[in-house]
C-alpha positions, 0 to 999 in steps of 0.5 A: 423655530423654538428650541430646547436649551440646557443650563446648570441652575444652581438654587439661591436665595433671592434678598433686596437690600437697601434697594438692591436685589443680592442672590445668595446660593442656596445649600439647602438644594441641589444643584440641577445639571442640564436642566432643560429649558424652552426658548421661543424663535424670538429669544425669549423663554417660554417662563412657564414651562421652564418653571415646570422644569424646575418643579420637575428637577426638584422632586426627588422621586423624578430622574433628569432623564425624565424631564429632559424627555418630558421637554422633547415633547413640549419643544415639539409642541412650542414649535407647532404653536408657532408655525400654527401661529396660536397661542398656549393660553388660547381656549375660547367658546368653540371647542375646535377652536381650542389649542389642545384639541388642534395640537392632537389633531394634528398629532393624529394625522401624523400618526395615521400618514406614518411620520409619527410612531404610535407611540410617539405620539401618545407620549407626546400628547400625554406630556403636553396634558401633564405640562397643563395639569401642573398650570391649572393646579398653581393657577398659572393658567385659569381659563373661562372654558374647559380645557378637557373632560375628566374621565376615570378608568379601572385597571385590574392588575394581576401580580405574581401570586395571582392576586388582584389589585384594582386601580382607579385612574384619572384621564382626559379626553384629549389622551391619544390611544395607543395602538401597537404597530402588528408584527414582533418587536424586542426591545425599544420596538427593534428587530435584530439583523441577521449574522450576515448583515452585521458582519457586512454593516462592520466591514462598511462602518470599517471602510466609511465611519470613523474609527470611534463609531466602528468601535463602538459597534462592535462592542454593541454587537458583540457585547450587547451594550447600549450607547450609554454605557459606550460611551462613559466606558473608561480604561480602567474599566477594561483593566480591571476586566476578570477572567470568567471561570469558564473560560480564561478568554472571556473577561467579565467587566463590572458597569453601573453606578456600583463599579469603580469607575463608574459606568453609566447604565440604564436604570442604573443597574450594575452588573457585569457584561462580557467580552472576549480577551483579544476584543478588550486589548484592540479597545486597549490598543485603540486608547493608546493610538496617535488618533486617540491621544491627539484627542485626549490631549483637548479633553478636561482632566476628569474626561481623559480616561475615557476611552471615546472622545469626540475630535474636540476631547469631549465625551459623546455623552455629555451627562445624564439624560442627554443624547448623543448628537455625535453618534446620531449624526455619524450614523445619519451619515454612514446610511446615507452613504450606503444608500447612495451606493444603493446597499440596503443592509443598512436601510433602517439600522440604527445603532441599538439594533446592534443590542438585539442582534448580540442578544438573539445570537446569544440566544440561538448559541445557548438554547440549543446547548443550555436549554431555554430556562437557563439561556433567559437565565444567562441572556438576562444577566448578560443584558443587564435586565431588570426584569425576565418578561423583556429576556423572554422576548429574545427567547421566544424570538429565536424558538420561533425562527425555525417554524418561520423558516420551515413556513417560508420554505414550504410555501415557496416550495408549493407557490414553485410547484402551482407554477410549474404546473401551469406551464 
């Protein structure tokens, strides 16, 4: 199967003097660390789409994390290409014949059949258009037949003064719309779990996960941080932890690319998260541990203030726009213990569920107190968003949950008296 590789690609200048061929590093470019890069089941790479990654890499309005994601897609497409035996260049006479309209049928059956999200297949697709609008426009691919239909729409945006913007954008007939699963979703398209379920996901993390992973989910569900920021946390960091005024037992700690050290965060946003006093000392106590130190002691001197670290010193996160197949794989394996002693708590966690359960018990403790103006207010800042459409979905969330409440009860109550009248 073809698979995605990563290489730090460092730019030169290619020269041929006296018939040899000398490259001379480039200073006039930056160096694109973990550039990702296709490589066919044979061996060898698929050059243009890696030429793609690093076109891609090389503007500087495109963030890694978002080529890397780009590539998720291609890498998906190169190994349907192979196990369809077709070819990326093949668009003959007949239109079904042709490797894009296959590629999103195929795409679309999954999509209906439930092994593909709506939204994963729309990406998918529209990253693979994208991968062959840059071929047409360097001519790397020139075909006889078309290989899509042009098609132009209008979107009119309202701002938030109320004014209009009209938008005129240009789409193919190969784009796959997306269609939204029903039901209420937060963020990423995840529901919290309830007090209880979390409390009993720790207490089995605490029996089955690794020290690390039980950790870490605490600090997601009783900080509300993601996996990334996790996982670049260093000790200085907790030490440099100061009290809220409020409340001497609530520390505040500074993460983003403008905290010293720096913390990895989503979109780059600093801010300050919570976390209690005595949960930030049995992170402090962790990092001093014989378990710990046995790993840090592997690990390169610029890692060594981590506070998580894999059993070979190395961090779970290794640089920008990587995922962490350490973590993926301890909870892979956490739920299928659990499914094997048939406990359906951890049926469908995952550990950014962990974010939304932090948020909606935040929300639930200061509506009722703060109101719900002030609790977007807190909850936003707590949460490190960029926006308060996201907050207001936690907010509207837990508003809703009493009249759901109320709705179950009643009907069960109604469903319990038709029953017992039929007796």
């Amino acid at each position: 199967m073809a698979h995605l590789e990563y290489i730090d690609y460092s730019p030169s200048t290619v020269t041929v003097e006296k018939g040899a061929v000398e490259r001379t590093a480039s200073m006039r470019k930056a160096l694109h660390s973990r550039l990702p890069q296709i490589i066919w089941l044979d061996g060898r790479p698929w050059r243009e789409a890696n030429l793609w990654a690093l076109h891609r890499a090389s503007q500087r309005e495109v963030n890694i994390k978002t080529v890397i994601s780009q590539f998720s897609s291609l890498v998906y497409y190169a190994n349907w290409l192979e196990l369809s035996n077709s070819n990326w260049w093949d668009f003959p006479a007949r239109k079904d014949q042709r490797c894009l309209i296959m590629f999103r049928g195929t795409l679309i059956k999954e999509r209906d059949s439930g092994s593909l999200s709506p939204s994963t297949a729309t990406k998918r697709m529209r990253d693979v258009i994208s991968f062959y609008k840059w071929l047409k426009a360097t001519k790397l691919l020139v075909t006889y037949w078309p290989m899509w239909n042009e098609k132009h729409a209008t979107i009119v945006i309202n701002n938030k003064y109320g004014f209009e913007r009209t938008m005129t954008v240009s789409t193919t007939d190969l784009s796959i719309k997306y269609r939204p699963p029903g039901g209420e979703k937060l963020e990423e398209g995840l529901l919290p779990v309830s007090s209880a379920d979390r409390d009993n996901i720790l207490r089995f993390a605490s029996e089955y996960a690794s020290t690390e992973l039980y950790l870490m989910l605490t600090l997601g569900f009783f900080t509300g941080m993601r996996i990334g920021t996790l996982c670049d946390l260093r000790l200085e960091t907790l030490l440099m932890a100061t009290p809220d005024p409020a409340c001497h037992d609530l520390l505040k700690i500074t993460i983003g690319p403008g905290a010293t050290p720096k913390v990895a965060t989503k979109h780059g946003v600093t801010g300050q998260i919570w976390i209690t006093k005595f949960h930030r000392d049995s992170i402090i106590e962790y990092f001093y541990s014989p378990r710990r130190l046995l790993r840090e002691a592997k690990a390169a001197p610029q890692n060594k203030s981590l506070i998580f670290l894999t059993r070979y010193g190395k961090p779970y996160v290794k640089s920008a726009g990587a995922n962490s197949s350490a973590i993926n794989v301890e909870m892979f394996n956490l739920r299928n213990k659990a499914a094997a002693k048939k406990i359906k708590y951890m049926e469908g966690f995952y550990f950014h569920r962990s974010r939304c359960t932090f948020a909606t018990e935040l929300a639930k403790i200061l509506i009722p107190t703060a109101g719900a103006i002030n609790a977007l207010a807190i909850i936003k800042d707590a949460l490190l968003h960029r926006d308060e459409a996201t907050t207001l979905k936690y907010i509207k969330f837990v508003e809703k949950s009493p009249a759901k409440a109320a709705y179950a009860n009643e009907f069960t109550q109604l469903f319990l008296s038709v029953q017992n009248n039929q007796k």
